[in-house]
C-alpha positions as CSV (number, residue, x, y, z in Angstrom):
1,X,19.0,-18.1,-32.3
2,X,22.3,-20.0,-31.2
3,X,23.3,-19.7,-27.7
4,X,26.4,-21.5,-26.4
5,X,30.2,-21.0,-25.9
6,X,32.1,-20.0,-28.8
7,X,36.0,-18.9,-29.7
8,X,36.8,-15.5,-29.3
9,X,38.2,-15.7,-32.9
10,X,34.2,-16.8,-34.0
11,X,32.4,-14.1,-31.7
12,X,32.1,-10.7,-34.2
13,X,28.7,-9.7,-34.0
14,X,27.9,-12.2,-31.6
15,X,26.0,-10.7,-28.4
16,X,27.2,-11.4,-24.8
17,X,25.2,-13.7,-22.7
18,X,27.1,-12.3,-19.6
19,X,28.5,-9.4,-18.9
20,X,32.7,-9.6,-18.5
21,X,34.3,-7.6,-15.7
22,X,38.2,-8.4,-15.4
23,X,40.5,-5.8,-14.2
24,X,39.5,-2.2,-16.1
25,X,37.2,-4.0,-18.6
26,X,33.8,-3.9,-18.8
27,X,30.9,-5.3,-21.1
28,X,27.9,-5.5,-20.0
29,X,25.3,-8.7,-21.2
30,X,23.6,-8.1,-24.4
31,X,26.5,-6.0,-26.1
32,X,26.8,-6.9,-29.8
33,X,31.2,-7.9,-29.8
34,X,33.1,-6.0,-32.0
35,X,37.0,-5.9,-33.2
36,X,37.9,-3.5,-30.4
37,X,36.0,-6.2,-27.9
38,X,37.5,-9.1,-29.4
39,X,41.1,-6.9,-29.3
40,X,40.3,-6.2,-25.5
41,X,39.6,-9.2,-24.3
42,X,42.4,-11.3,-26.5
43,X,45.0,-9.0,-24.6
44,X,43.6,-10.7,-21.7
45,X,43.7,-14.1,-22.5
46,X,40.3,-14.9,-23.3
47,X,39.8,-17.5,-25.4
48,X,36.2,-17.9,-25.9
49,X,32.5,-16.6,-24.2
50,X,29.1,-17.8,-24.4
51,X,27.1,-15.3,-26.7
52,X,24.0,-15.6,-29.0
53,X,23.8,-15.4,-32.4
54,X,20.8,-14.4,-34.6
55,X,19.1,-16.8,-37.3
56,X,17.9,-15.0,-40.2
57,X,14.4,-15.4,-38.7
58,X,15.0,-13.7,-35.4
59,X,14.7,-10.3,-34.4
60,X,16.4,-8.5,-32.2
61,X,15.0,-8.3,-28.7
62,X,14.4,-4.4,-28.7
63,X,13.4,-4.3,-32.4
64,X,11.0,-7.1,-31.0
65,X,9.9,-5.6,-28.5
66,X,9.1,-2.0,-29.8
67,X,7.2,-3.9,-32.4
68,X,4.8,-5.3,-30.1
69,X,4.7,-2.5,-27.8
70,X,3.4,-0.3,-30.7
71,X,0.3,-2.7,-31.1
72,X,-0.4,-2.5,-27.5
73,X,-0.3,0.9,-26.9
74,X,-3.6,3.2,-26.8
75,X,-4.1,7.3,-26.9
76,X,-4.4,6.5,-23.5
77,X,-1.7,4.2,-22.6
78,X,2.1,5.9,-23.5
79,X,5.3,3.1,-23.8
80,X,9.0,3.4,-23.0
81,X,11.2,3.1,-26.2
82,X,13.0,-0.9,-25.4
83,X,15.9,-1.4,-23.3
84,X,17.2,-5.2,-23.0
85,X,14.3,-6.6,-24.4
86,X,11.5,-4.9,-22.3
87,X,9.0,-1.8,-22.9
88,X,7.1,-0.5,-20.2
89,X,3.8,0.6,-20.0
90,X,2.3,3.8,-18.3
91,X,-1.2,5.4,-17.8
92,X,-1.7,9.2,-19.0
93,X,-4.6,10.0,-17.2
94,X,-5.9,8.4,-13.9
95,X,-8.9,5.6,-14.2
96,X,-9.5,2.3,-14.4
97,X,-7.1,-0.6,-15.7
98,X,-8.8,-3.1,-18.3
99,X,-6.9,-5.2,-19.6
100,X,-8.0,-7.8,-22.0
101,X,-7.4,-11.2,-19.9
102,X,-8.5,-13.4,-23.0
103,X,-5.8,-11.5,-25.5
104,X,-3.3,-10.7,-23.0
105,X,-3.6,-15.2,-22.5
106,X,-3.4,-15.6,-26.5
107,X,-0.1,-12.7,-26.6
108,X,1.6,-15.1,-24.1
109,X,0.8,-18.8,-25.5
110,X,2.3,-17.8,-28.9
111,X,6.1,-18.0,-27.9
112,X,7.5,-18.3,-24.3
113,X,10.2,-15.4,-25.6
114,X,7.6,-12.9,-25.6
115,X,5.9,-12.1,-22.8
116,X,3.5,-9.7,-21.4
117,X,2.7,-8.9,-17.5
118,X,-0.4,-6.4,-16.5
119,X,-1.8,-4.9,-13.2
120,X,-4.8,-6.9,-12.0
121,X,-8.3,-6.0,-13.8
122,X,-10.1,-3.4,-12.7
123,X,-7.4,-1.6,-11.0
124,X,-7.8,2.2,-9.9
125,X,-4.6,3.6,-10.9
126,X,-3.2,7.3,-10.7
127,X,-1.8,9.0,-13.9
128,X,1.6,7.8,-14.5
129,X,1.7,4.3,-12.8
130,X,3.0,1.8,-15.1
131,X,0.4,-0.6,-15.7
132,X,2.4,-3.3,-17.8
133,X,5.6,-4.6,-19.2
134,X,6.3,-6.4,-22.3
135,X,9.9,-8.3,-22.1
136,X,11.7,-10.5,-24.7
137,X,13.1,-13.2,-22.2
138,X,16.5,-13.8,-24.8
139,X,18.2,-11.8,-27.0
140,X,16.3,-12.5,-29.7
141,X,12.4,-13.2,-30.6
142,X,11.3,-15.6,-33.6
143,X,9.9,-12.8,-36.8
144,X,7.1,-15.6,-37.1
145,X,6.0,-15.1,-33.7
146,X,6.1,-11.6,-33.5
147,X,3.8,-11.9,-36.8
148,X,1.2,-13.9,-35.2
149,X,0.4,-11.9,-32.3
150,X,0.3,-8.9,-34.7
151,X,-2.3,-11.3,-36.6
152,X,-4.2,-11.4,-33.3
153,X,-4.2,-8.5,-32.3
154,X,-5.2,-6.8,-35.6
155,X,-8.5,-9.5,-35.6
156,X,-9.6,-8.4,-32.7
157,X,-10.2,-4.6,-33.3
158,X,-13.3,-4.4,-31.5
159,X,-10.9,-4.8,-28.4
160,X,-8.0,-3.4,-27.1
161,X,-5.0,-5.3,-25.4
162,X,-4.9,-3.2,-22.8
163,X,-7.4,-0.5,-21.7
164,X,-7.6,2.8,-19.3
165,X,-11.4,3.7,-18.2
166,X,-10.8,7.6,-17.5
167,X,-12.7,8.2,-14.3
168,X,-15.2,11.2,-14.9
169,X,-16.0,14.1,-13.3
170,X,-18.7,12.9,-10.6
171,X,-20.5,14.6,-8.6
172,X,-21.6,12.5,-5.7
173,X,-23.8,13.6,-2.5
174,X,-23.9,12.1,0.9
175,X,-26.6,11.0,3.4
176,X,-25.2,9.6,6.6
177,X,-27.6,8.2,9.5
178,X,-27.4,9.0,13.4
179,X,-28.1,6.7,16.2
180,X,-26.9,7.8,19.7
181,X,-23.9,5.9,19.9
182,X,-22.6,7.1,16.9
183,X,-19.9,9.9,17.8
184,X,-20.1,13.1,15.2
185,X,-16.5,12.6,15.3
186,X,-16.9,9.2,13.4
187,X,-19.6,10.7,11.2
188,X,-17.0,13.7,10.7
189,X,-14.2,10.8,9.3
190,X,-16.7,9.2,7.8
191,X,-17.1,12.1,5.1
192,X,-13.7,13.0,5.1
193,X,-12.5,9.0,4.1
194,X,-14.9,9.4,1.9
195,X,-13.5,12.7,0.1
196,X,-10.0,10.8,0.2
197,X,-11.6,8.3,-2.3
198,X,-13.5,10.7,-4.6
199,X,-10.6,13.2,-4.8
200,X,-8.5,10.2,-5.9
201,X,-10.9,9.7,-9.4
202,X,-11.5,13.7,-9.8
203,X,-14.8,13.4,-7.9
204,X,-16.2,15.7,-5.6
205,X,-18.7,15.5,-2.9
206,X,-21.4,18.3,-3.6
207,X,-23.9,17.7,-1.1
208,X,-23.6,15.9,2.5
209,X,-26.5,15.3,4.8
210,X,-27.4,14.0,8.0
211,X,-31.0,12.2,9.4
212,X,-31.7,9.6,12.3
213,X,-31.2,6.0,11.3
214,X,-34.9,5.7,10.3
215,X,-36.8,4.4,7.3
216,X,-39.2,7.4,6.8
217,X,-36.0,10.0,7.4
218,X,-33.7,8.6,5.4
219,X,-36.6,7.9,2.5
220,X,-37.1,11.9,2.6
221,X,-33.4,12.4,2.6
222,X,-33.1,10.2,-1.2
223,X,-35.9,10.7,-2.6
224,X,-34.2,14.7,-2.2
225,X,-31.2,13.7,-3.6
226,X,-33.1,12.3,-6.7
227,X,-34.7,15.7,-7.2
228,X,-30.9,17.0,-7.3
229,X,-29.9,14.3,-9.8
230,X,-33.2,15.6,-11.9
231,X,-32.0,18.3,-12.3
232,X,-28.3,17.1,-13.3
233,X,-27.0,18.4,-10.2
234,X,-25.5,15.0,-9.2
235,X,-24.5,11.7,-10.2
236,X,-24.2,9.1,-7.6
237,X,-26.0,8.6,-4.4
238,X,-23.5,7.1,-1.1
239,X,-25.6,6.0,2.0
240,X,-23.7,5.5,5.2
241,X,-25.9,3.4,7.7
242,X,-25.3,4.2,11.8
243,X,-26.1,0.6,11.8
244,X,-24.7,-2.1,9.7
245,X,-27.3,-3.6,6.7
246,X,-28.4,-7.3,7.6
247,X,-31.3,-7.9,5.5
248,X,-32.7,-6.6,2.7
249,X,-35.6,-5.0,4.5
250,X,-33.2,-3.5,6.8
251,X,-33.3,0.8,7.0
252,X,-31.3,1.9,3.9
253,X,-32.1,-0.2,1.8
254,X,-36.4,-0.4,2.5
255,X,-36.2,3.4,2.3
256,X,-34.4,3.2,-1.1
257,X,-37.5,1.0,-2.1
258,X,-40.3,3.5,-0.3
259,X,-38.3,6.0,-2.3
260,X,-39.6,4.6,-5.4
261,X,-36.3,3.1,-6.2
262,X,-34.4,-0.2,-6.6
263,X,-32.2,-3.0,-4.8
264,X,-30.3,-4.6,-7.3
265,X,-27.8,-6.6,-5.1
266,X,-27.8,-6.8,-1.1
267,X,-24.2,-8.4,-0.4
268,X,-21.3,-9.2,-2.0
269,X,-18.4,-12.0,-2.1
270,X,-15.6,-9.4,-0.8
271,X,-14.4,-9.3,2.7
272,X,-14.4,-7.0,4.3
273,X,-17.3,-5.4,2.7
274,X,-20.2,-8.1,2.8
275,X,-22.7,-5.5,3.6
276,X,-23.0,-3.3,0.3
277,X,-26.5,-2.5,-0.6
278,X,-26.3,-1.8,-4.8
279,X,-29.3,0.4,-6.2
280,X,-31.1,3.0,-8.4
281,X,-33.2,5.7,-8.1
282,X,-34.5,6.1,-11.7
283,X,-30.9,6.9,-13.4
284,X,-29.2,7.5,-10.2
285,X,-26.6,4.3,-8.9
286,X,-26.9,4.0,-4.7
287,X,-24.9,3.1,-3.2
288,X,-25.5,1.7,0.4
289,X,-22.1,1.5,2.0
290,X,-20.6,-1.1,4.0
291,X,-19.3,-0.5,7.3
292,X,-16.1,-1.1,6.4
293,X,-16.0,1.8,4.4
294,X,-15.3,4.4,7.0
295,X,-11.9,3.2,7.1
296,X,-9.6,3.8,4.7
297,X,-8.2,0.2,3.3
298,X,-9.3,-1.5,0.7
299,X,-12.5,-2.9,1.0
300,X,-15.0,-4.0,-1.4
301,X,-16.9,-0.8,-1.6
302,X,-13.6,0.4,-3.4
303,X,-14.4,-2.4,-6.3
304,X,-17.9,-1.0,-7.1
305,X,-17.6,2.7,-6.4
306,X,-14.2,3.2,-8.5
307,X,-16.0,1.3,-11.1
308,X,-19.2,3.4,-11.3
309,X,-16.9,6.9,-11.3
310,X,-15.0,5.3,-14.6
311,X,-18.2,5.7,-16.1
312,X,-18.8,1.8,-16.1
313,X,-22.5,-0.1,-15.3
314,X,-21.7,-2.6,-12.2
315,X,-24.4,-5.0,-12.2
316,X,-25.3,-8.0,-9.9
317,X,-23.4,-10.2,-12.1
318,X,-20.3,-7.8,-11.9
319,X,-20.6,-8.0,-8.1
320,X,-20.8,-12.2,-8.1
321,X,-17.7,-12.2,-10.7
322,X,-15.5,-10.1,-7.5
323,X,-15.6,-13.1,-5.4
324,X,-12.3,-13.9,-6.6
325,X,-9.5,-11.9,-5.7
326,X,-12.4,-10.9,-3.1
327,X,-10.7,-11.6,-0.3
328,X,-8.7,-8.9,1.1
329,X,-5.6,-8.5,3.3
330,X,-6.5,-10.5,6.6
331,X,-7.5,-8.3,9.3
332,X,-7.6,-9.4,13.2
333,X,-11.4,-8.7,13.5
334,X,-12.0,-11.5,10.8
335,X,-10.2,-14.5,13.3
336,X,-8.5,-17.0,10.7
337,X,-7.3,-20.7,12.5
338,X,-3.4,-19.6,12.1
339,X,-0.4,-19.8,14.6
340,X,-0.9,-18.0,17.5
341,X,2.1,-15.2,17.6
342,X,2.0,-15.2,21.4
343,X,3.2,-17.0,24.1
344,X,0.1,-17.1,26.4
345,X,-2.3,-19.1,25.6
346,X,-5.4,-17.5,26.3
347,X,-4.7,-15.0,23.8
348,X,-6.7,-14.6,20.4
349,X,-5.3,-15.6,17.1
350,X,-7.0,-12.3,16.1
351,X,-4.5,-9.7,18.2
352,X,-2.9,-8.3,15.3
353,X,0.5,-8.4,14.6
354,X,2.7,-5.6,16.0
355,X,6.4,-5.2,16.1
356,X,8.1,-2.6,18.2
357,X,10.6,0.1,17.0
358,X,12.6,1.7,19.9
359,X,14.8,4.3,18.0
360,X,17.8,4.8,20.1
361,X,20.2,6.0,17.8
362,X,20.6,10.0,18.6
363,X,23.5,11.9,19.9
364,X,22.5,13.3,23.3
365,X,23.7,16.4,22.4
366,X,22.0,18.3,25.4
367,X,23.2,16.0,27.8
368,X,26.7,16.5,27.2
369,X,29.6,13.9,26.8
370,X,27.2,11.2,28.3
371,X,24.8,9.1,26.2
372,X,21.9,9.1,28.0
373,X,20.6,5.6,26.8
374,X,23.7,4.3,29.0
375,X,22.8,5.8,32.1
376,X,21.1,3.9,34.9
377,X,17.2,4.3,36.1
378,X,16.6,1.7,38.7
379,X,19.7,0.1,38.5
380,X,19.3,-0.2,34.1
381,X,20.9,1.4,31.4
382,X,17.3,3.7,30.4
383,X,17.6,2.2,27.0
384,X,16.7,-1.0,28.6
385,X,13.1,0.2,30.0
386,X,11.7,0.9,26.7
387,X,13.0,-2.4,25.4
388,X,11.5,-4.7,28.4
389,X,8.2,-2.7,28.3
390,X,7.8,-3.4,24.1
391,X,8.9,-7.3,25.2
392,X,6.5,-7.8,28.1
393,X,3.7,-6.4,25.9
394,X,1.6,-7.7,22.7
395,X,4.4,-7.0,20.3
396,X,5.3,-9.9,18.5
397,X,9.2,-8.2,17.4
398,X,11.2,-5.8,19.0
399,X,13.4,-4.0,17.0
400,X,15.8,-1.7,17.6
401,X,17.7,1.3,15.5
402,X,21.2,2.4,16.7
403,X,23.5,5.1,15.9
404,X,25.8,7.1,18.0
405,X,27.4,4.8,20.7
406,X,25.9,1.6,18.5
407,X,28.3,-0.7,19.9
408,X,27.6,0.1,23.8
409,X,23.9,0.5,23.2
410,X,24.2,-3.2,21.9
411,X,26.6,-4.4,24.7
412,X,23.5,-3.5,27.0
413,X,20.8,-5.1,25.6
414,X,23.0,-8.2,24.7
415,X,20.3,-10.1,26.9
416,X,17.4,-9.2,24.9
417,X,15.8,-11.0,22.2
418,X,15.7,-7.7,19.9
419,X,16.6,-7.3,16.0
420,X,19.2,-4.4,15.2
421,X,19.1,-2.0,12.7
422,X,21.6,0.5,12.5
423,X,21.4,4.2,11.1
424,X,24.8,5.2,9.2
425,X,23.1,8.9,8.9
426,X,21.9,9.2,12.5
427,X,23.5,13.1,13.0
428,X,21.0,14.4,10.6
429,X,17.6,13.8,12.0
430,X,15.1,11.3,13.7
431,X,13.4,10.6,10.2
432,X,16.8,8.6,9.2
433,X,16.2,6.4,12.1
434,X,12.6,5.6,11.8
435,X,13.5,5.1,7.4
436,X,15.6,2.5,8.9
437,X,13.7,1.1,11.3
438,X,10.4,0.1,9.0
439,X,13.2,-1.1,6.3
440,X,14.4,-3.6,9.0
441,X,10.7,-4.1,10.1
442,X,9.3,-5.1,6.5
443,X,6.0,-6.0,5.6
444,X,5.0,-8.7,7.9
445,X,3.1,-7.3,10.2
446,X,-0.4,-4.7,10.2
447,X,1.8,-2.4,12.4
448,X,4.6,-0.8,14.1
449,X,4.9,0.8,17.1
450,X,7.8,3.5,17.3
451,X,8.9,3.8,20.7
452,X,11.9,6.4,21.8
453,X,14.4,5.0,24.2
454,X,14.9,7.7,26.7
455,X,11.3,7.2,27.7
456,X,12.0,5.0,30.8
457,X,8.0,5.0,32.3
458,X,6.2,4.3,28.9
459,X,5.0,0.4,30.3
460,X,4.1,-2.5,28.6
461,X,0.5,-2.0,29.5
462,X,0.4,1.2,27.9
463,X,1.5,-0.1,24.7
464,X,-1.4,-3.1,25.0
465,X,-4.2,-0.7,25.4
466,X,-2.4,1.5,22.7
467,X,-3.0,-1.9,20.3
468,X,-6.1,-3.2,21.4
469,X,-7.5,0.5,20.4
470,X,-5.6,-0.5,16.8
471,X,-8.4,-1.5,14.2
472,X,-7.5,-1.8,10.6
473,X,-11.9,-2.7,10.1
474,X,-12.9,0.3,11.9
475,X,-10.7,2.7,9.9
476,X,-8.2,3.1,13.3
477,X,-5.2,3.0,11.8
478,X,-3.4,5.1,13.5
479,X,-3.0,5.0,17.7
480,X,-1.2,7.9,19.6
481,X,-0.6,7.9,23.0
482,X,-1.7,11.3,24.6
483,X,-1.8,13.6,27.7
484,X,-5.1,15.8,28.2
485,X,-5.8,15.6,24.7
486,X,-1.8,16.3,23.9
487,X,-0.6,13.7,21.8
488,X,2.7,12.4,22.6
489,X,4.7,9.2,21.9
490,X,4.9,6.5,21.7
491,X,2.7,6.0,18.5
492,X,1.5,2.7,16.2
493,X,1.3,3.0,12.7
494,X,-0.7,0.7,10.6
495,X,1.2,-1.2,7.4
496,X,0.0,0.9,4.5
497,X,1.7,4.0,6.1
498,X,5.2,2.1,6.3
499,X,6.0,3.7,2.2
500,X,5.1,7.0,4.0
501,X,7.6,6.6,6.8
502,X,10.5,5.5,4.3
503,X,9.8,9.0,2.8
504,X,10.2,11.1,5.7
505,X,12.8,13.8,5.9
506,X,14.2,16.0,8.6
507,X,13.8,16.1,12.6
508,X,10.4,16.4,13.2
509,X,9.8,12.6,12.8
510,X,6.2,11.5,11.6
511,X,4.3,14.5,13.0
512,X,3.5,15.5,9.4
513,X,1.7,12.3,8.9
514,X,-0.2,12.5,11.4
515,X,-1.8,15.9,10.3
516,X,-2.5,14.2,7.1
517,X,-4.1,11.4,8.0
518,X,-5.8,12.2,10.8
519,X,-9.5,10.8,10.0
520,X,-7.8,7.2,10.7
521,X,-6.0,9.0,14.4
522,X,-7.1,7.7,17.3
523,X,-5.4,8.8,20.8
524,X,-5.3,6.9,24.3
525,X,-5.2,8.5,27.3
526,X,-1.7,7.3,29.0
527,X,-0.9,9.8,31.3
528,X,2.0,12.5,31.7
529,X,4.5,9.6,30.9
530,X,4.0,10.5,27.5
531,X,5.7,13.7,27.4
532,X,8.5,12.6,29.7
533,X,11.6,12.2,27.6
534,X,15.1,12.7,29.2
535,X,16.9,15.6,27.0
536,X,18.8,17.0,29.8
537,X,21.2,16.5,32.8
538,X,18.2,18.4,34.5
539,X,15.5,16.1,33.2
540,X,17.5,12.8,34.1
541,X,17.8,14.2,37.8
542,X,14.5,15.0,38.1
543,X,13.4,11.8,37.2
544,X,16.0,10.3,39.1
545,X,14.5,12.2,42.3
546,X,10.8,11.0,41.6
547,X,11.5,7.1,41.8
């Protein structure tokens, strides 16, 4: 291919390098010129461009890629026709993603035009997801390298490039152990979690029992199970000790051995999710679940149980190989030696890291002309309050969403270090205001906590106990601040809800998400100060009144 800047009068049939916009005219990169182009862009004095020109050797980047993309596509795995030189690749079916490392590493040392990106192995993917993309980096992709890697790829038809595991229809059963500190509404998450995750690969949980955290119980309690699975009533066995596995002659797994089954692997190089017991029971795979596993991030019992309902053997060297890409998004019960976000010294490195959303963008509409934000509670605009008590707490980020008024609302908190975020579309519901809150908020921290600003006696000290309840580890994910078993605001939402929160809708705000993920819900008793949000000229003088 020949790539450079040419005269206009040389350029038929040449293909843009970049795209032209002057006055009405537009070409976009990649167009193949022709006369009327050349007429165009001579009326406005153009005199040359930098294009690319095929050799007789060179394909075109979409005829390129379509070549290739045929090779790597299976009767599981559906492809985009090209566009600019790329073809995307999509699952039909939900499963497991396998791609080939060694071929998908021999695809991309043949030419550094052609190139080929994949999901990680061993991915749990939904029907749908794209799972790769092939791109032709120029305009144009040697023929003799585009042979080659069909060469390859041909040889090796014992192996597919890349390759979906369907996950099958498992049926799994359940036993969970008791000791008295265990709450039954932990055991009650516990199962539901654990539904979340089978429900995801088409699996369903046919049988759940409970027994006290005790080696001849829970013996009983498999070797019952195995009389199901005899009689191909189930597939997969899940233990979830009341107490965490330490040793290998601990409760669950001794009673899978007294059971007349088999340990294959106590541990595993994933964190969190150390503790996994991996067994049998004849031809039944046990699991004995880490702790970690109540909650619902990523852990490593994800990595062995996604892999057994794909239908595919995990065995203890299949565990030893996880160890890389086995360590999982930092959590604050796993203390690392980083930079403390805090000012005060005696505070852990663990606390996790929590940024504060006060949304403060609404119209006021039942109070009238006046925008109570701006009116003054002990002698400070009440926008103020919920600012100072997200500052003086264990948020490391205060950020703030205006609106209506957004000009005076940031004239009074001109003293405050807070980020702004404004809401163009705050007149058509509270979900536009938290959608662009978290975009402002991004990814950098394991939480936010969304605050409303015409809650004046919401303190900082509420908002600490409402984080040090926060535990990604534990499965508490999710803190609400409550009255008498009311919940209320303010509440803090862990990171992986933040895509749930850019899709809300409507005036409700996140109420809907916390009905469907309430297994990770945990509330804090803050008193009657979360309910007490000024709507009115009434509310504001009763509140006025009580100080």
């Amino acid at each position: 291919m020949k790539f450079g800047e040419t005269e206009l009068k040389d350029c038929l049939g040449a293909y843009l390098a970049h795209s032209f916009v002057q006055n009405n005219l537009r070409i976009k990169k990649g167009t193949q010129l022709d006369e009327v182009h050349l007429n165009q862009l001579s009326q406005l004095g153009v005199q040359s461009l930098v294009v690319a020109r095929l050799d007789e050797g060179d394909l075109h980047e979409d005829e390129a890629a379509n070549l290739l993309g045929d090779l790597c596509t299976t009767s599981e795995i559906r492809r985009e026709e090209a566009f600019t030189g790329r073809v995307n690749f999509y699952a039909k079916s939900s499963g497991m993603f396998v791609p080939n490392a060694e071929l998908v590493a021999s695809f991309n040392k043949v030419h550094p035009a052609i190139t080929l990106a994949t999901l990680e192995t061993q991915t749990p993917v939904e029907a749908g997801r794209m799972i790769a993309t092939l791109k032709i980096i120029p305009f144009a992709a040697p023929k003799s390298a585009c042979n080659e890697i069909t060469k390859k790829l041909e040889k090796n038809t014992s192996a597919d490039l890349l390759a979906l595991k369907l996950f099958e229809k498992t049926r799994v059963g359940l036993i969970a152990t008791r000791l008295p500190h265990l709450k039954q509404s932990t055991m009650d998450k516990t199962v539901n979690v654990l539904r979340q995750r089978l429900e995801f690969a088409g699996a369903e949980l046919v049988k759940s029992i409970e027994v006290d955290h005790q080696v001849g119980e829970l013996k009983n309690a498999i070797q019952s199970m195995a009389n199901q699975s005899n009689e191909n009533d189930l597939d997969a066995l899940i233990i979830f000790g009341a107490s965490a596995t330490i040793d290998d002659q601990d409760v669950v797994p001794l009673a899978l051995f007294k059971a007349g089954g088999e340990v294959e692997r106590f541990g595993m190089p994933v964190d969190p999710g150390n503790l996994l017991v991996l067994g049998s029971l004849g031809s039944l795979p046990v699991i004995g679940a880490p702790g970690c596993a109540r909650s619902p991030a990523e852990n490593g019992f994800d990595f062995v149980l996604y892999r057994l309902l794909s239908g595919q053997a995990v065995l203890d060297y299949d565990i030893a190989q996880m160890g890389v890409g086995g360590l999982l998004k930092e959590i604050h019960s796993r203390p690392q030696p980083r930079e403390s976000h805090w000012d005060t010294p005696s505070m852990e490195a663990s606390t996790p890291k929590i940024a504060a959303l006060v949304l403060s963008a609404g119209q006021s509409r039942r109070m009238g002309e006046e925008n109570k934000l701006l009116l003054p509670y002990n002698n400070k605009p009440m926008v103020s309050h919920a600012v100072e008590a997200a500052q003086n707490s264990l948020c490391d980020k205060v950020f703030v969403v205006t609106g209506h008024q957004a000009d005076q609302v940031k004239a009074v908190l001109q003293n405050y270090d807070v980020e702004f975020a404004h809401n163009e579309d705050f007149n058509t519901g509270l979900s536009t205001s938290i959608r662009a809150g978290i975009k402002q908020v991004g990814e950098d921290y394991d939480g936010v906590i969304v605050l409303l600003g015409d809650m004046p006696l919401v303190s900082s000290e509420m908002i600490n106990q409402m984080i040090e309840k926060f535990d990604q580890a534990a499965g508490i994910t999710i803190v609400q601040a409550a009255h008498d078993g009311k919940g209320g605001n303010p509440v803090l939402w862990g990171v992986q809800y933040f895509e749930a929160l850019l899709n809300l809708e409507g005036d409700i705000g996140a109420r809907p998400l916390i009905a469907r993920y309430e297994s990770a819900l945990t509330q804090v008793e803050l008193g009657a100060a979360v309910f007490l949000d000024v709507d009115t000229k009434q509310a504001f003088a009763e509140l006025t009144e009580k100080k």
